[in-house]
C-alpha positions as CSV (number, residue, x, y, z in Angstrom):
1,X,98.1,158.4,222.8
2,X,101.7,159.5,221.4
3,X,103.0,157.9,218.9
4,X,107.2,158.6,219.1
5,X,109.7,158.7,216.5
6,X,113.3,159.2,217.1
7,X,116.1,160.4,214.7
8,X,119.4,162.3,213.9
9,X,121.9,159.5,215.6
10,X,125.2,158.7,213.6
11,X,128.9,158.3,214.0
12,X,130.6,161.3,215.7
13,X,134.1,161.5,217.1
14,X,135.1,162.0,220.7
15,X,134.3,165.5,221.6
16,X,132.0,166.1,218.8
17,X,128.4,167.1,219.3
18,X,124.9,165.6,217.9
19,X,121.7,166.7,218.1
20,X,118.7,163.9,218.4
21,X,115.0,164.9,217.9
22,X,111.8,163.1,218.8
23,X,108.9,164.1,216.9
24,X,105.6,163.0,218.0
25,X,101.8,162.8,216.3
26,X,99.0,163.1,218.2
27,X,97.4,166.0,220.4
28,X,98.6,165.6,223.6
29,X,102.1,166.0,223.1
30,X,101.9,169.6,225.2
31,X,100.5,168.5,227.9
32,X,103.7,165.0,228.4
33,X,106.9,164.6,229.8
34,X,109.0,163.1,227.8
35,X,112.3,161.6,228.3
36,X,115.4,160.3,226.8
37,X,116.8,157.0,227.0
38,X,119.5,154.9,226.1
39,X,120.4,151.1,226.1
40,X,124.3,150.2,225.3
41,X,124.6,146.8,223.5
42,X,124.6,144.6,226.3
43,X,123.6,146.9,229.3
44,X,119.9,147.4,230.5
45,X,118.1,151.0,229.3
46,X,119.0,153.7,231.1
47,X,117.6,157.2,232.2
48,X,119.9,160.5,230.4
49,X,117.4,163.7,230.6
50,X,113.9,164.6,231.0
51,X,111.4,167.7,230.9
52,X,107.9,168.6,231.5
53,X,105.5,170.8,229.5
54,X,106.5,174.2,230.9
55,X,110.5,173.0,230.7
56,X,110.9,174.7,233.8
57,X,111.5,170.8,235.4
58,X,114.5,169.4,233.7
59,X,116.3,166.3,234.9
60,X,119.5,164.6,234.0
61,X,121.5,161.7,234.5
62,X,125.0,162.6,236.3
63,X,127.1,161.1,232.7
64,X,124.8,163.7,230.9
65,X,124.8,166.9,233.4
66,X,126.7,169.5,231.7
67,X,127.1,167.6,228.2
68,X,123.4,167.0,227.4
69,X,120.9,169.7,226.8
70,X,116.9,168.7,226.6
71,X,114.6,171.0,224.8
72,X,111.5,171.0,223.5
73,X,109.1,172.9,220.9
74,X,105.8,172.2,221.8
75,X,104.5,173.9,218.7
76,X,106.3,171.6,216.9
77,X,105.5,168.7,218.7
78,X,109.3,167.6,219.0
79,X,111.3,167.3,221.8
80,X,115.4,167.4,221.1
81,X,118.9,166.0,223.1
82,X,121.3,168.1,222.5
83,X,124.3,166.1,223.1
84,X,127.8,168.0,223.3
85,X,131.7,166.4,224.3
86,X,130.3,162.8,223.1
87,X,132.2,159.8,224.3
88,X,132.7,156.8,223.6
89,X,131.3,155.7,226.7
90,X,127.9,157.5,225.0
91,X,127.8,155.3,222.0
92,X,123.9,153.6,222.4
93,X,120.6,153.3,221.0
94,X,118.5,156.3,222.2
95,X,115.0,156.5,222.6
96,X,112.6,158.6,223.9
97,X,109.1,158.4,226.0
98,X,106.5,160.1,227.1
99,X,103.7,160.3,229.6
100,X,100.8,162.8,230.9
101,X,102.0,164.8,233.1
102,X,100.9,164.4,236.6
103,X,104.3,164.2,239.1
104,X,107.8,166.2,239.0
105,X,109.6,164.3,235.8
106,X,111.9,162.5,238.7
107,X,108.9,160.5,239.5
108,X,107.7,160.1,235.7
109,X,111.2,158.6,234.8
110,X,111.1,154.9,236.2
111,X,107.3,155.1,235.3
112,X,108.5,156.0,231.7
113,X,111.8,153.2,232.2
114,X,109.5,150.4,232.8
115,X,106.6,151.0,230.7
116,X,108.1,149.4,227.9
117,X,106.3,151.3,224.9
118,X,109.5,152.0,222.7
119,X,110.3,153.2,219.2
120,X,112.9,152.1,217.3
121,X,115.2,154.7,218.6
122,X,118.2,155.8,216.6
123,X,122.1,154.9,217.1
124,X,124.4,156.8,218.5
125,X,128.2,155.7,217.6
126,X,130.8,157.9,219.2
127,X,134.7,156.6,218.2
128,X,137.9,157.4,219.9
């Protein structure tokens, strides 16, 4: 089983840019999908980007096509959101997942939405 961890949230301004990681421990952490998440105050958790092993199947939400760039290091076990053109409308808690990978990552994502094993996640805070 993965364990999860995510970091590097903050305050930005509009516009500006952060970059989130999610480190994992264990050994299977090659072989998941993972995904990002987020959950405004208020507002159910939501689906922004995921990738498979390979990264050759990447999937984003439409608020995050062309801001928000997944990566992953599977050497380093850590997967990364690159998050570009923030807004305030971005401002969240952010989380990550993962699962096995047996389906296209658009069929691991509500799998991974309602499975309901979360870190703590780290807060995003984007002012105008």
């Amino acid at each position: 089983q993965v364990q999860l961890a995510e970091s590097g949230g903050g305050l930005v301004q509009a516009g500006g840019s952060l970059k989130l990681s999610c480190i994992a421990s264990g050994r299977t952490f090659s072989s998941c999908v993972i995904g990002w998440f987020r959950q405004a105050a208020g507002k159910e958790r939501e689906f922004v980007a995921g990738i498979n092993p390979s990264s050759l199947d990447i999937q984003y939400s439409d608020s995050a096509q062309g801001r928000f760039f997944i990566s992953r290091d599977n050497a380093k076990n850590t997967a990364y959101l690159l998050m570009k053109n923030l807004e305030p409308e971005d401002t969240a808690v952010y989380y990550c997942a993962a699962e096995l990978e047996r389906w296209p990552v658009s069929t691991h994502i509500p799998r991974m939405l309602a499975g309901g094993s979360w870190g703590q996640g780290t807060q995003v805070t984007v002012s105008s």
